[in-house]
N, C-alpha and C positions, 0 to 999 in steps of 0.2 A: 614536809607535806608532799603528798601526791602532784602528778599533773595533773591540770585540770581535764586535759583530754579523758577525765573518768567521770566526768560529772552528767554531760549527756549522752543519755543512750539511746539508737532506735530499737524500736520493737513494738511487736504487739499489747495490748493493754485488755484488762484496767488495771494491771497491779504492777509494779516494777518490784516490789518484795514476794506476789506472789504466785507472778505467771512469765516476764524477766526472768528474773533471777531462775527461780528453778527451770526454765528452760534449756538455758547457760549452762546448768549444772546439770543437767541430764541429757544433752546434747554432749558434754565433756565426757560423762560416764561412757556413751553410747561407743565415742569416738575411742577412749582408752581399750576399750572390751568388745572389741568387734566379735569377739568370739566367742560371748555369754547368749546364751538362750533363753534367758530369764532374766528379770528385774524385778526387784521388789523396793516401792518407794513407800516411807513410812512417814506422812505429816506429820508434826505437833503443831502444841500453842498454837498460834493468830492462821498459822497455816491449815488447821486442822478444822478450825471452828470459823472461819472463815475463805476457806478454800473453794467450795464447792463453789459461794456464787461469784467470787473472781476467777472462775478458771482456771484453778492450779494444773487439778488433771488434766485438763486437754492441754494445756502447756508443758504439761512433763509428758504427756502420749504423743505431741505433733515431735518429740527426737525420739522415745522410745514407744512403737506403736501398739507393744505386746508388753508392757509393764503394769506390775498389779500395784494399785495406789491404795493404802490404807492409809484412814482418818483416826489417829489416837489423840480424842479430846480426852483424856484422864492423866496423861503424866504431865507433870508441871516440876522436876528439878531438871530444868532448860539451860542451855549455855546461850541461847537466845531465845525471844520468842517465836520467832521463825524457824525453826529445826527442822532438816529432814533427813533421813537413815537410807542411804542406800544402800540398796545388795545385789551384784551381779551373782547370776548364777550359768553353770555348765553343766548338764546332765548330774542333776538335782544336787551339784557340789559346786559351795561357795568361793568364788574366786578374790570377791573385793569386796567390803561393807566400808562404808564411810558414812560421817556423821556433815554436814553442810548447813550451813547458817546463813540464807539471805537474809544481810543486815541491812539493807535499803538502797533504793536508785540501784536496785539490779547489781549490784555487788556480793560478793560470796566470801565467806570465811570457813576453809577447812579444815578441820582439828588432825589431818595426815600432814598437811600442806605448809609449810613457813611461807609467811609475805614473801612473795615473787618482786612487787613492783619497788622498785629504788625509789628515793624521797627524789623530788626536782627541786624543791624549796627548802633550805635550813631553818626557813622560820617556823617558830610553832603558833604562833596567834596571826591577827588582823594587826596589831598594836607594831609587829616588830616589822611588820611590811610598810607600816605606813609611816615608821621610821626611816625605812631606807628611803622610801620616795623623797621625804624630805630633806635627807639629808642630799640627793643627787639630783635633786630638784626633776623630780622625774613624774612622770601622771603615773598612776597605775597600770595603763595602757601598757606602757615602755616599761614600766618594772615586769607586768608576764611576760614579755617579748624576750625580755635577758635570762630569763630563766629558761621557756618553752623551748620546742625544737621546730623547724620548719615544718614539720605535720601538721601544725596546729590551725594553721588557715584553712587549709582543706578538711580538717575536721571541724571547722566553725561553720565553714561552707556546707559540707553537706546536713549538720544539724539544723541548720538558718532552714535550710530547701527543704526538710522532713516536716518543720516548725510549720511554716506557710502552706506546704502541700496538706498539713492536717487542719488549717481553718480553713481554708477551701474547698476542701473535702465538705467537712462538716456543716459550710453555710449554704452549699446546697439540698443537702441533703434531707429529707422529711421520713414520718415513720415514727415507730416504738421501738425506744430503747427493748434488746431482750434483758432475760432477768424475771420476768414475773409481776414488776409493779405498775406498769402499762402505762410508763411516763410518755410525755408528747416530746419527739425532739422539738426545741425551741430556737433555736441559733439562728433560723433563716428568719422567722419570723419575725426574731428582738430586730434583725439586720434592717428587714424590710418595712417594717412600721413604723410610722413618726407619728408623736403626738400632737394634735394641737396646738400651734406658737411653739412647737416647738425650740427651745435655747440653742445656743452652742454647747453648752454645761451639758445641756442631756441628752443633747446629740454625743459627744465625748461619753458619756454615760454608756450609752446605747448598746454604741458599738465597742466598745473594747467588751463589756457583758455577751455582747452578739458573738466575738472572737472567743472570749473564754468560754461559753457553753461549747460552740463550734468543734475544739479541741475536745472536750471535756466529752462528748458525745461520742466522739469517735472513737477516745478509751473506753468506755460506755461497752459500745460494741465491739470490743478487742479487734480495733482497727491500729494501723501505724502511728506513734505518737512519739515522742522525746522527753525521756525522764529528766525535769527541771524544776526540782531534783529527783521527783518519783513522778510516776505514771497519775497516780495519785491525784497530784499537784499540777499536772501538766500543763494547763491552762494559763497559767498566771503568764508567766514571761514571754507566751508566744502572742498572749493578746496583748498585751503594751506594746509590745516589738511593731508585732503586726500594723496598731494604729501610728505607731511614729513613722514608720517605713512610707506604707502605703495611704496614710490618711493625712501628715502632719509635714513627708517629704522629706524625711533623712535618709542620706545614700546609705544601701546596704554596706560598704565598707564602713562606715560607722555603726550600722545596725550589729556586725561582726564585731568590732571591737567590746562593744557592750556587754555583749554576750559572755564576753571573755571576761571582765570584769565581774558579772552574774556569776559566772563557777566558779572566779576565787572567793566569793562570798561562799557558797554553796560547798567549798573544797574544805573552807574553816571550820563551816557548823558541823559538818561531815566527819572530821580529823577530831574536834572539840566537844561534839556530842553527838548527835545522831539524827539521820534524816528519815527515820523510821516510826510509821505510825503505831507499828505492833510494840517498838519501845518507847516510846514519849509522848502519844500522842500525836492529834492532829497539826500541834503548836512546833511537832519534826517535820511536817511533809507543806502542810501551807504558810505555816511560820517562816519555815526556810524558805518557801519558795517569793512569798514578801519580800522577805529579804533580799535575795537575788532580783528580784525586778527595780527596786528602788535604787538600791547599786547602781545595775544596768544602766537606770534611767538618769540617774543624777551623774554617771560620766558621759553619757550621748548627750546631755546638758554641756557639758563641760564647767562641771562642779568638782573642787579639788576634793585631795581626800580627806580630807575633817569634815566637807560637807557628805561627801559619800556613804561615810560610818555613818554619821546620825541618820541621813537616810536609812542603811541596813539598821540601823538599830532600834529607830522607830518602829518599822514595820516588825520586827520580831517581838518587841517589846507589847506591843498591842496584840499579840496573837499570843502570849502566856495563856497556859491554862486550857487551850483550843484541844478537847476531847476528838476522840477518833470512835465514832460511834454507827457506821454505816448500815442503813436499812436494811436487812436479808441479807445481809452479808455484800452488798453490790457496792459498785462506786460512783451513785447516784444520789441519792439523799442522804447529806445533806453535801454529798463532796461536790459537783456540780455548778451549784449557786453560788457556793463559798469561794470558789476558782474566782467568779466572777467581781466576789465583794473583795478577794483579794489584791487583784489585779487593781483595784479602782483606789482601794488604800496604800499602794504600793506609791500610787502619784501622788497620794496625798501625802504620804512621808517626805517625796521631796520635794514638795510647796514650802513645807515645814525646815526642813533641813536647809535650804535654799538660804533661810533668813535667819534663823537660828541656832545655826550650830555653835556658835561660839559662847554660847550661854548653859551648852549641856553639862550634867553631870554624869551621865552612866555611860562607860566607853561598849562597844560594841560585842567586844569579847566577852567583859561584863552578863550583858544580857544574855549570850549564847551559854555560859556558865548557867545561868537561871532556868532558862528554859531544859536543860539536861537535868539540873537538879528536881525542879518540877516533874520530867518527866517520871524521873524514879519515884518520887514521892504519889503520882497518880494510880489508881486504883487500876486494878489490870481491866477491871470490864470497861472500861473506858479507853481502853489502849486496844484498837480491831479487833474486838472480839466477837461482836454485837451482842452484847450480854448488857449492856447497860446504856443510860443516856436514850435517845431519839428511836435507835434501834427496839429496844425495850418498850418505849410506849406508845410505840408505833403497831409491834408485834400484838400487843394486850390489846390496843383498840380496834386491832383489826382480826384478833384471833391465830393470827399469827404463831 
């Protein structure tokens, strides 16, 4: 497997498959062909038919300002569902056409190109790492540390400071999402209102929902955010961090080490299946992103790793099945809220795991297998298209 140093990314949002990624990729093109006078980018699939309202073009126009972007929602024999066709051009002669596939969390795959990046890890699963741990009696902490390179802190570092800097942002902040569907940002308000007698339970509630809108918002409006694992998903793992850090008192060097733990969760599902809503489903992008929080949470616990799996495994396991259906095409209804219910189930996996694990039956790889086969098995309007589910009867009832 990869480093985990690829698992978060900064960037603008709301899409890491579709305004990420092709930006990467049209920034590279720009850089290789300083000397082309023309561009022509050509969407397919999830890109095509949901591009416009995540912002692809102005994500492929902020590296090429003069590129003509066509939307081809008709061809469907795809090497992904993300595909895009670029063509450099020089007084009206073709220099370079490539074919490019954001396959999720802002990653690219191009059909000129062979895998650049070297493996870090000889393991292929969760199963044969958390062998080794055992057998060297070592946390998973210290099992990335033997693999990673000295980068790796400074890149936890600056992902930690993008993380925080985007719920801060966002709990201040009021207004309408843009987009068209005239939602009310809500992050300050969940932050700043208690209810009645209110608990601790729903105070812990509140605020981590307050955190993940926060983020969620700020992809919303193609503000600064970190793919964990997509733009998408962004929310979950910055709002748990966020409340243990700053609400519950864990030192940020533990808040870093978790994190690290989070992407080798994140690095599996990635390597094992896909962290992509255009191919699996929402059960890739919030699934995963579950996943990686309860990880996270159950080693800043200091839960070994049999409890750690069934955390990750829990939280994927209950998110089978989880459609990718976004209103108008936006990453606002129903992606948003769901940030929020994820985040809050990610703790509840390791309430559960905490006490339990040694009674499970389904290893973690297991589940991540499932949720891959699922995905293929899911109907493509259900995989960002908004052709179906929520999107669909949202568009009818409102004439959409």
């Amino acid at each position: 497997m990869k480093s985990i140093t690829t698992v978060y990314k900064i960037g603008h949002g709301p899409s890491s498959s579709h305004t990420v990624g092709p930006y990467i990729a049209a920034r590279r093109m720009r850089r290789r062909y300083p000397q082309a006078d023309g561009f022509r980018v050509t969407l397919y699939g999830s890109l095509a038919l949901t591009g416009q309202g995540h912002g692809t073009a102005k994500a492929i126009r902020s590296a090429i300002p003069e590129a003509e972007i066509v939307f081809d929602r008709v061809k469907k024999d795809l090497p992904h569902p993300n595909t895009m066709y670029f063509e450099a051009y020089r007084g009206g002669r073709l220099l370079h056409a490539e074919r490019i596939c954001s396959i999720g969390g802002g990653e690219l795959r191009s059909e000129n190109e062979p895998e650049m990046r070297s493996d870090v890890y000889p393991h292929r699963n969760f199963a044969e790492m958390a062998e080794e741990c055992k057998a060297k009696d070592i946390t998973l902490v210290q099992f990335i540390r033997q693999y990673e390179d000295t980068s790796l802190d400074d890149y936890l570092k600056e992902s930690w400071e993008a993380m925080k800097a985007a719920v801060e942002r966002g709990l201040e902040a009021e207004g309408i999402l843009p987009g068209g569907l005239n939602i009310t940002r809500k992050a300050k308000t969940l932050y700043e209102k208690r209810c009645y007698n209110e608990t601790d339970d729903i105070t812990l509630n509140r605020k981590i929902a307050s955190y993940a809108y926060a983020v969620c918002e700020e992809n919303a409006c193609e503000n600064i955010v970190v793919t964990a694992p997509t733009c998408g998903s962004c929310g979950v793992l910055p709002a748990v961090m966020y409340y243990m850090c700053f609400d519950r008192g864990f030192p940020e060097n533990e808040i870093l080490d978790a994190l690290a733990v989070a992407a080798l969760v994140g690095n599996v599902i990635r390597t094992n299946a896909s962290i992509s809503g255009a191919e699996c489903g929402c059960q890739a992008e919030i699934g995963s992103a579950c996943s990686m929080t309860a990880a996270g949470l159950a080693s800043l616990f200091g839960l070994n790793v049999d409890q750690i799996e069934y955390a990750a495994e829990i939280a994927m396991e209950h998110n089978l099945g989880l459609t990718c259906d976004p209103v108008g095409g936006l990453v606002q209804i129903p992606c948003i809220e769901r940030n929020a219910v994820a985040a809050m189930r990610a703790i509840s996996s390791v309430n559960i795991s905490r006490f339990l694990y040694s009674t499970r039956k389904i290893s973690f790889d297991d589940v991540v297998e499932t949720m891959y086969q699922t995905g293929k098995d899911m109907d493509p309007k259900y995989k960002e298209t908004s052709h179906g589910g929520l999107a669909e009867i949202y568009k009818e009832e409102h004439g959409g």
